[in-house]
C-alpha positions as CSV (number, residue, x, y, z in Angstrom):
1,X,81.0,89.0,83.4
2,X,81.7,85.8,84.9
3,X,81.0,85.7,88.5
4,X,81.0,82.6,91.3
5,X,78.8,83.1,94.4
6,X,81.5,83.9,97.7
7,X,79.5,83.8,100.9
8,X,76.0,82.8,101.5
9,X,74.1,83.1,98.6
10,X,70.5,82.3,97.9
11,X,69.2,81.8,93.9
12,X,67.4,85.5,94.2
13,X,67.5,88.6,91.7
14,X,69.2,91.0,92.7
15,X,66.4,93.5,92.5
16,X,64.7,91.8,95.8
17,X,64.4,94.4,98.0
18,X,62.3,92.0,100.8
19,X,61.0,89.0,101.7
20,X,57.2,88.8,103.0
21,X,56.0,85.6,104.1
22,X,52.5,84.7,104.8
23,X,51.4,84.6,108.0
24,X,47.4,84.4,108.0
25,X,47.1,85.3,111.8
26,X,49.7,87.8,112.3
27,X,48.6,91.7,112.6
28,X,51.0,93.7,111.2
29,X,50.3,97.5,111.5
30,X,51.8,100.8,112.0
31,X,50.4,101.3,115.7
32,X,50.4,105.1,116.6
33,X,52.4,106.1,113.3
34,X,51.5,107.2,109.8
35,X,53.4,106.1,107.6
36,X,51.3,107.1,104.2
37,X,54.0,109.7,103.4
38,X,57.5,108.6,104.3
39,X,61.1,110.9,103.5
40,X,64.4,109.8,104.7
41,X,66.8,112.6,105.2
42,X,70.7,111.7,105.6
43,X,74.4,111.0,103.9
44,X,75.7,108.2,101.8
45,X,74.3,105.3,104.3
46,X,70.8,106.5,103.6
47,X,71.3,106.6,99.9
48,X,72.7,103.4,99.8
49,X,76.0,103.8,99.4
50,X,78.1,100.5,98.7
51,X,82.0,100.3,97.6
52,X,83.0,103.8,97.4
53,X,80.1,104.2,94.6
54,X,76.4,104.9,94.7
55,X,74.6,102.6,91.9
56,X,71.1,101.6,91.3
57,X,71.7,98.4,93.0
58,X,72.9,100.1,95.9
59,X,69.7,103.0,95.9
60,X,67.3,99.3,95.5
61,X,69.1,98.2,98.4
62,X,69.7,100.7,100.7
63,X,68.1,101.5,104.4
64,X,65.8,103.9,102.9
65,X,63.7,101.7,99.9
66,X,64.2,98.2,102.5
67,X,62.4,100.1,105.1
68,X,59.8,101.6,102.9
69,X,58.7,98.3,101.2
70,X,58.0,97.1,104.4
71,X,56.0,99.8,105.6
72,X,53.9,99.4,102.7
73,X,52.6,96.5,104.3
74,X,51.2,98.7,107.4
75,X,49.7,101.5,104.7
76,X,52.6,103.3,103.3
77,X,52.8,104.7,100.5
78,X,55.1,105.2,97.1
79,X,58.7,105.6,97.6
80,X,60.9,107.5,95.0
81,X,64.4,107.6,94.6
82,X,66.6,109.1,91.8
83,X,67.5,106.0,90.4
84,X,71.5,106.0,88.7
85,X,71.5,105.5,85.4
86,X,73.7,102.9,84.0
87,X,74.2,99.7,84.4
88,X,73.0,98.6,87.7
89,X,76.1,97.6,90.1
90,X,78.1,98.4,87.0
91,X,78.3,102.2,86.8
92,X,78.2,103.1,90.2
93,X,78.3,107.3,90.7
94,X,82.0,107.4,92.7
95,X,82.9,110.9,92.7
96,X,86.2,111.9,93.1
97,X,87.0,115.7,92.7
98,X,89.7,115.6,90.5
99,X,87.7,113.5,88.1
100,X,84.1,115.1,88.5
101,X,85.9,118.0,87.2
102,X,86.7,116.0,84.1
103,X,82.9,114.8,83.7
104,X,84.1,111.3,84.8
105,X,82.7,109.6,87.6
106,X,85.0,106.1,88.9
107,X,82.3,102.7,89.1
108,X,82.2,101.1,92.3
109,X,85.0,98.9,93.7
110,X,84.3,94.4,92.6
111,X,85.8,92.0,94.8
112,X,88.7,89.9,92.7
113,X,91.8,88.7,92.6
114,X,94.5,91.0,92.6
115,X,98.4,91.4,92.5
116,X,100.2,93.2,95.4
117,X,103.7,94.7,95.0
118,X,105.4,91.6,96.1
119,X,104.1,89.7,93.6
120,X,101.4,87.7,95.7
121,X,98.0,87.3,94.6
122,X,95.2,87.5,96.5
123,X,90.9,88.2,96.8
124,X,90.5,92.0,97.1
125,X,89.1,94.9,96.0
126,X,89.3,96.6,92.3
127,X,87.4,99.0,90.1
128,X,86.4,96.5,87.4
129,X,84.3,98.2,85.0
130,X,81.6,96.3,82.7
131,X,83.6,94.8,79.3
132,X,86.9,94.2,81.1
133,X,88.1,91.0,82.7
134,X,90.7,92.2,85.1
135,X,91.1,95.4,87.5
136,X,91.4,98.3,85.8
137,X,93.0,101.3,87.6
138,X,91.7,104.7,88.0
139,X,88.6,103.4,85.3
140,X,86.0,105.7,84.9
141,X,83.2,106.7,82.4
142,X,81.8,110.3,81.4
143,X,79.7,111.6,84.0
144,X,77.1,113.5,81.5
145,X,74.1,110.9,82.4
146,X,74.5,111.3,86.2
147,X,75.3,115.5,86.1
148,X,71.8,115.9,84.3
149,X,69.2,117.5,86.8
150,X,66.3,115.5,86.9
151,X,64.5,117.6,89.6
152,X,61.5,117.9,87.4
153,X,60.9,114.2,88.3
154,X,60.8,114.6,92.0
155,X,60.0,115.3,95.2
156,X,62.1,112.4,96.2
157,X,61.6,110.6,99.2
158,X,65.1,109.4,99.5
159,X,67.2,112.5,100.1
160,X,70.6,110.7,101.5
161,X,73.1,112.7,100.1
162,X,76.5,110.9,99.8
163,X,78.6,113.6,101.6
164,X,76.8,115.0,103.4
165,X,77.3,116.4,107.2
166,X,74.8,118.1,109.3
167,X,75.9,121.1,108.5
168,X,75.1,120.9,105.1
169,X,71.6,120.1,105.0
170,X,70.1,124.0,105.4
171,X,72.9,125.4,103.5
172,X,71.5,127.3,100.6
173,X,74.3,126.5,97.4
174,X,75.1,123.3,98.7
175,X,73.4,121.6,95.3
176,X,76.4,123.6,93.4
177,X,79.4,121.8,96.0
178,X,77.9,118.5,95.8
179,X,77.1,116.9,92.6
180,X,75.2,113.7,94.4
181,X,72.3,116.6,95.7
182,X,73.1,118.9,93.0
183,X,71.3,116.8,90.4
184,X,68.4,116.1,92.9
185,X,68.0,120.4,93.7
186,X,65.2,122.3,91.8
187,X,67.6,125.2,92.1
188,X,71.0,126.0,92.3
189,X,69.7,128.0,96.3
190,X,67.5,124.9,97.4
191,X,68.9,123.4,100.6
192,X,68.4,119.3,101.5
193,X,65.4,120.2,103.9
194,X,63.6,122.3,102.1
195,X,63.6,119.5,99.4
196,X,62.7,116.8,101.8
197,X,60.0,119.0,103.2
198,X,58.4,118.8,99.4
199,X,56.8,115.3,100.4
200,X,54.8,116.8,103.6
201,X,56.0,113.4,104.7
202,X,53.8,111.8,107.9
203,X,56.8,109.9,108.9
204,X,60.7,110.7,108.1
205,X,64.0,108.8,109.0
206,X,67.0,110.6,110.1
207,X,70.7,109.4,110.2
208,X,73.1,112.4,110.2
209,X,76.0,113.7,111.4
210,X,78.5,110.4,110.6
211,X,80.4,112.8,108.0
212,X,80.9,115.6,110.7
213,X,83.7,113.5,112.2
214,X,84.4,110.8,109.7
215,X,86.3,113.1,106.8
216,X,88.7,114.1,109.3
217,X,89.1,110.5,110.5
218,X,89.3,109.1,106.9
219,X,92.0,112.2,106.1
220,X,93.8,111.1,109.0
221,X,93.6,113.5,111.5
222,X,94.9,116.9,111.6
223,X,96.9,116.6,108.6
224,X,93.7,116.1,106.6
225,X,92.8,119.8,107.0
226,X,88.7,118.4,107.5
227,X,87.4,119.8,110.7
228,X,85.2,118.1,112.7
229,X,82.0,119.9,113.9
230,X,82.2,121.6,117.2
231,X,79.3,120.5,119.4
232,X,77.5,123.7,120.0
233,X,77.4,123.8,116.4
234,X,76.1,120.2,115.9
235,X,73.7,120.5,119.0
236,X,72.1,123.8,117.5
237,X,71.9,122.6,113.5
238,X,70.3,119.1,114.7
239,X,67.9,120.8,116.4
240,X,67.0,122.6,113.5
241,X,67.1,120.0,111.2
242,X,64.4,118.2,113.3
243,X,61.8,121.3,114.0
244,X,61.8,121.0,110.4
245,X,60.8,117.5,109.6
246,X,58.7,117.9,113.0
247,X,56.9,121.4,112.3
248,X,53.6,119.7,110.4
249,X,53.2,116.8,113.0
250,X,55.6,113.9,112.0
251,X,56.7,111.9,113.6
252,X,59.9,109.5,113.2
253,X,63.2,107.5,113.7
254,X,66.3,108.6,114.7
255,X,69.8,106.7,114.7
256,X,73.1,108.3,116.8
257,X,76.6,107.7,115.3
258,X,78.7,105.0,115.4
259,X,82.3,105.7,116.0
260,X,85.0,105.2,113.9
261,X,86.8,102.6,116.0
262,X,83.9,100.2,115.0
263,X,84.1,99.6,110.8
264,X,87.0,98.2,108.6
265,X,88.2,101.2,107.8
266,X,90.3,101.9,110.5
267,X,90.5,98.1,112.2
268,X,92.1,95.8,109.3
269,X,95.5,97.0,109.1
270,X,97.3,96.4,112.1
271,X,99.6,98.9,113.7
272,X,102.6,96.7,113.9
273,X,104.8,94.1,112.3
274,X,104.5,90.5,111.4
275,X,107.0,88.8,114.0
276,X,110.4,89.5,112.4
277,X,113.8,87.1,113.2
278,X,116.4,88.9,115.1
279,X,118.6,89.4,112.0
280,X,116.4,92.2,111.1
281,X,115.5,93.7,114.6
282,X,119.4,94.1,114.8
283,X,119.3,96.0,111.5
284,X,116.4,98.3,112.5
285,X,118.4,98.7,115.5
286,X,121.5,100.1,114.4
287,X,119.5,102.3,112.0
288,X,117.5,104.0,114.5
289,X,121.1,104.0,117.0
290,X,121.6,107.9,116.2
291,X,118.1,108.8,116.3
292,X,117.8,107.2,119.8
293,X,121.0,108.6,120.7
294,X,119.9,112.1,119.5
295,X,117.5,112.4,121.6
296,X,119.2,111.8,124.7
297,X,121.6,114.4,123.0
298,X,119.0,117.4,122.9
299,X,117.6,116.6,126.8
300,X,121.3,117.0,128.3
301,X,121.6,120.4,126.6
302,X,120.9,123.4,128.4
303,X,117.5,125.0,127.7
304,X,115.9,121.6,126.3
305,X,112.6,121.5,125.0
306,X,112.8,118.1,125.3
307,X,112.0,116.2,128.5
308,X,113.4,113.0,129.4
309,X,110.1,111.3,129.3
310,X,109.2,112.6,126.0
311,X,112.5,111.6,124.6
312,X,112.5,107.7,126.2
313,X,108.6,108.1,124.2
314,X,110.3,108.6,121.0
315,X,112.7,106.1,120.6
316,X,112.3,103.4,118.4
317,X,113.3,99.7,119.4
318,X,112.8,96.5,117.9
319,X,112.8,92.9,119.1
320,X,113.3,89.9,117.1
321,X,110.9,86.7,117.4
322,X,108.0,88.9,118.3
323,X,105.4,91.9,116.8
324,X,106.4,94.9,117.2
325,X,104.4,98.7,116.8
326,X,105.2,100.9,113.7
327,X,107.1,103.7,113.4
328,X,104.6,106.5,112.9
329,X,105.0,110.4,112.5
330,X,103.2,112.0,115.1
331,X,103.0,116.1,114.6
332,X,102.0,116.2,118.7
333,X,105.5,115.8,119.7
334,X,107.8,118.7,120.4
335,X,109.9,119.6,116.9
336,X,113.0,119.7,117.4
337,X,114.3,119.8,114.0
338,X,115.8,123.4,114.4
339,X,118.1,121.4,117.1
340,X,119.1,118.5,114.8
341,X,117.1,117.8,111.1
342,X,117.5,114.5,111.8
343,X,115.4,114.2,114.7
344,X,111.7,113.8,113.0
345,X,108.4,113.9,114.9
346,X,108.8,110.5,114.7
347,X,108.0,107.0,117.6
348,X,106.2,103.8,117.4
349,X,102.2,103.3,117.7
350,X,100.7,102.8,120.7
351,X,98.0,100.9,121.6
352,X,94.7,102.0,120.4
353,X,95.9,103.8,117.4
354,X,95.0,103.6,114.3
355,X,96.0,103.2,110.7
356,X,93.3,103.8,107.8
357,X,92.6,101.7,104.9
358,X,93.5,104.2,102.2
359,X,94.4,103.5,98.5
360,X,98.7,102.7,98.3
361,X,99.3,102.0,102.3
362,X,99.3,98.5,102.3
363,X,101.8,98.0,99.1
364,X,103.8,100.7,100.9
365,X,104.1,98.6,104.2
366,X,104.7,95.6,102.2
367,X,107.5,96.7,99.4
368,X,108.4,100.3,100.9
369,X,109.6,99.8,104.2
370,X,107.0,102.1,106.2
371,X,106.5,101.3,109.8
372,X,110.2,99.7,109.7
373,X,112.6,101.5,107.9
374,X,110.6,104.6,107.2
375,X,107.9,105.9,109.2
376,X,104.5,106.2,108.2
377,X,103.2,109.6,107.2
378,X,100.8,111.1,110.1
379,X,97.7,111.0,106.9
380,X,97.8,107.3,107.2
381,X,97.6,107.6,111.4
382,X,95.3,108.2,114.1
383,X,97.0,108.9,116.9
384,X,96.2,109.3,120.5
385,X,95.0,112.7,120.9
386,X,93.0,112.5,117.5
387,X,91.3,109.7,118.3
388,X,90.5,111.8,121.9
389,X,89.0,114.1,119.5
390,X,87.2,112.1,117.5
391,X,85.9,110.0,120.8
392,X,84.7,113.3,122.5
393,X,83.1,114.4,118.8
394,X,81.3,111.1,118.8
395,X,80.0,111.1,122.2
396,X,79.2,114.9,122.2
397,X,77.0,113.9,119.3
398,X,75.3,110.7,120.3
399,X,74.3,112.8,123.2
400,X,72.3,115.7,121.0
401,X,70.9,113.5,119.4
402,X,69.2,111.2,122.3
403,X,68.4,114.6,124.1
404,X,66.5,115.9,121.4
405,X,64.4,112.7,120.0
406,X,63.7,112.2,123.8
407,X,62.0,116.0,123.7
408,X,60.6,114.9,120.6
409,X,58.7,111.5,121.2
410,X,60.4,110.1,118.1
411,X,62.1,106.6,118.3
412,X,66.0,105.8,118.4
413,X,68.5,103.5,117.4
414,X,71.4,103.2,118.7
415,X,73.9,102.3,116.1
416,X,76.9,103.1,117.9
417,X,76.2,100.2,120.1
418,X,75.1,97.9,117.1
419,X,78.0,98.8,115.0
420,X,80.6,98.0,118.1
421,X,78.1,94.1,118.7
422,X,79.6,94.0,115.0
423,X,83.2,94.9,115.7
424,X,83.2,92.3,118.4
425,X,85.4,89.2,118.6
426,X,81.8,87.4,117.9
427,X,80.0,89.5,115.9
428,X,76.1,88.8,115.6
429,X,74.2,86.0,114.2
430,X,70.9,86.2,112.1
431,X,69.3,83.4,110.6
432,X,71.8,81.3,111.5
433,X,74.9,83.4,109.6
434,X,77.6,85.3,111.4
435,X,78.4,88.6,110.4
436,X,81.3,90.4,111.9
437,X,83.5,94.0,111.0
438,X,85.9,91.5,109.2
439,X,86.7,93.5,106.0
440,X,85.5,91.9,102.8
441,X,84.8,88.2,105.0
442,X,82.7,89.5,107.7
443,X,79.9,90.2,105.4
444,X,78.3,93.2,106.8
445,X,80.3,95.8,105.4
446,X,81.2,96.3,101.4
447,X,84.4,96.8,99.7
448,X,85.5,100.4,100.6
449,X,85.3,99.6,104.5
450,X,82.8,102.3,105.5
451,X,79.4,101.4,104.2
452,X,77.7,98.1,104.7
453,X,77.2,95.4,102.3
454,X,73.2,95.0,101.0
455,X,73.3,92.1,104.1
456,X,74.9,94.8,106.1
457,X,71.7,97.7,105.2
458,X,69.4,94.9,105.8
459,X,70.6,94.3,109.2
460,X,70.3,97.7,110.1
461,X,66.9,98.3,108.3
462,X,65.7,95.6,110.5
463,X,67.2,97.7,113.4
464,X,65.7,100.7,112.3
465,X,62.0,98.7,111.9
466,X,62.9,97.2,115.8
467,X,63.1,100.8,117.3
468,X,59.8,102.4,115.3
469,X,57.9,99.0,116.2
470,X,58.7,99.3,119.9
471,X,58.3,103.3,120.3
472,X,54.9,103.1,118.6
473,X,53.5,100.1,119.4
474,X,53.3,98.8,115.7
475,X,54.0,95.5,114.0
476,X,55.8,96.2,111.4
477,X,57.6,93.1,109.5
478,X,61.3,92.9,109.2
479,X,63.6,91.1,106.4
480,X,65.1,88.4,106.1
481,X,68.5,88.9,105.7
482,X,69.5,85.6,104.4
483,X,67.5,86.5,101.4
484,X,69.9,89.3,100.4
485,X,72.6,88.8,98.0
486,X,76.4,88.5,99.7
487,X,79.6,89.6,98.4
488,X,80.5,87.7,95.0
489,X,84.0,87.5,93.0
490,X,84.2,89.2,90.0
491,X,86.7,87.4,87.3
């Protein structure tokens, strides 16, 4: 496969997982910590998860290994992962249930140039299997390699789950509902932490809890039908997940959650039009006339569900020479369909809100009339009190989990607050790059809009290394970021 280098790229292999200069007088060490045995417990982003796929290039890569290579340096010790087999950054495991059930797995998402509805091309992302030369949708390739249990080769010490919430980790049966730990599990009964706790580890890392309010944020909303974790719940399981990983003596690093507002996924499409010319406001205008006029219609009738405020909400205006919000269907207003079928739960966005980066929503906006003519379905939308939800989930959580590493002595990072530096109109600048939320050109995150490009794990290993160096008074090397491979395009 042809490929030509896109942003910042240095003449490395792609297997370089760090980059340790010489420096005669420098003392690294592991101050206070041991980190002879070292287990990483967490979801996709400690597995290494990159463009809706987990590959081998992506496991080489990920927080996890980065990390441990450099604690090698300070006295730690091997670190095994249960590499994907396949071709690395080829085959990449991307389940999707309705294909897992089929034995096929899709390969993770290339960045080339593809073909909209309207005709335009344009750099983006594809699944572009190996032995093709264009995107290929809905490719995939039998799954038997990756189903086949290779427990017999572990303990692991990376066990990030793709998937994975809280929740899940001391679930006995969870390796039958989730083929990512399923092929990892010694039995069909053996929960994530009692598999971690195979290692006796002397140090662990933790990162949990994103997928407790990100599957009902990537479902969008309510109308997802993914609940996010109540508190109490998440309070009580975290700290059970850590008087496990604590019970022998460990000690260890701890990250909070970043919220949703913060990556691609929910920042790149905007929740309004480009500026349209008054010819078509007046058109939009006349179409929405009845709907507007409905409205008014139900308020002035005796008995109204409908206040006057909530119906001046709802109605949809547009105004030529300028942007102007989407029309959204919002399942919080008051239905009155049973008054007049015509009158939808429908109004425009307001600021704040969301729309998600899922498969068929741009083409839609572009050749189908949503957020104009039509309005978008409430699956594609975050809207106001979801995203309350979703705030109050993330805060809620970041809060457990400072509470409890504080009773513990272990060290935090805060990547909420990194992730937001990211999402910033600046971003952040490491050896003289600048990486910002941008999808696909801001070169932290990778093609799905979730998970972070290999430059994007390396930051935050380096993060991760900052907090354990200044909780425990060690000196332990970080990477250089530069050294990592960027995004490249695939023809």
């Amino acid at each position: 496969m042809k490929t030509n280098k896109l942003l910042y790229i240095l003449p490395i292999a792609l297997g370089l997982v760090a980059c340790e200069p010489e420096f005669d007088d420098v003392d690294f060490n592991g101050g206070s910590a041991d980190f002879s045995t070292f287990v990483t417990v967490g979801n996709s982003l400690t597995a290494g998860v990159q463009s809706n796929a987990l590959s081998a290039d992506g496991q080489i890569n990920s927080i996890s290994n980065i990390i441990a290579q450099q604690l090698k340096i300070v006295g730690g010790g091997e670190f095994k992962q249960p590499i994907i087999p396949g071709e690395p950054g080829e085959k990449g495991a991307g389940v999707v249930n309705g294909l897992i059930q089929g034995g096929l797995l899709v390969p993770e998402l290339s960045l080339t140039y593809v073909t909209n509805c309207a005709n335009v091309t344009s750099l983006g992302p594809a699944i572009l299997p190996a032995g093709f030369t264009g995107p290929v949708p809905n490719a995939a390739y039998p799954a038997t390699e990756f189903l086949a249990n290779v427990a017999i080769d572990g303990p692991y010490n990376n066990m990030g789950i793709s998937g994975a919430r809280l929740v899940d980790l001391n679930t006995p049966g969870y390796a039958t509902a989730n083929p990512h730990f399923g092929r990892l599990a010694a039995s069909p009964t053996e929960t994530v932490i009692e598999s971690a706790m195979k290692n006796n580890a002397t140090f662990f890392l933790l990162w949990i809890g994103n997928n407790d309010v990100l599957g009902y944020s990537t479902r969008g909303g309510d109308e997802g039908m993914a609940p996010i974790t109540s508190s109490a719940q998440f309070s009580t399981e975290y700290a059970r997940v850590l008087d496990s990983l604590t019970k022998n003596g460990a000690k260890g690093v701890v990250a909070n959650i970043p919220n949703v507002t913060s990556i691609p996924y929910f920042t790149t499409i905007p929740t309004g039009t480009d500026a349209i010319d008054d010819a078509t406001a007046a058109l939009l205008n006349a179409a929405y006339g009845a709907y507007n006029a409905g409205l008014d219609q139900v308020v002035a009738a005796p008995g109204s569900p409908l206040t006057q405020a909530e119906a001046d909400s709802r109605k949809i205006t547009f105004t030529g020479g300028q942007i102007n919000p989407f029309v959204v269907i919002d399942p919080t207003l008051t239905d009155i369909t049973s008054i007049n079928p015509a009158l939808i739960n429908m109004r425009q966005s307001k600021p704040g809100e969301l729309l998600i980066l899922a498969p068929g929503l741009t083409d839609s906006l572009t050749c189908a009339q949503w957020g104009t003519a039509k309005p978008i379905p409430g699956n594609f939308h975050i809207n106001t009190s979801e995203l309350t939800k979703i705030n109050d989930a993330v805060d809620a959580y970041n809060a457990t989990i400072k509470s409890e590493a504080n009773a513990r002595g272990l060290a935090m990072f805060d990547a909420n607050a990194r992730l937001k530096q990211l999402a910033s109109k600046d971003g952040i600048n490491i050896s003289g790059i600048n990486f910002t939320s941008t999808f696909v050109s801001g070169g932290a995150f990778s093609l799905d809009g979730v998970h972070p490009s290999t430059r994007g794990y390396a930051i935050i290993a380096n993060d991760f290394i900052k907090a354990i160096n200044a909780k425990y008074a060690a000196n332990i090397p970080q990477v250089d970021v530069a050294a990592y491979p960027a995004i490249e395009v695939s023809q």
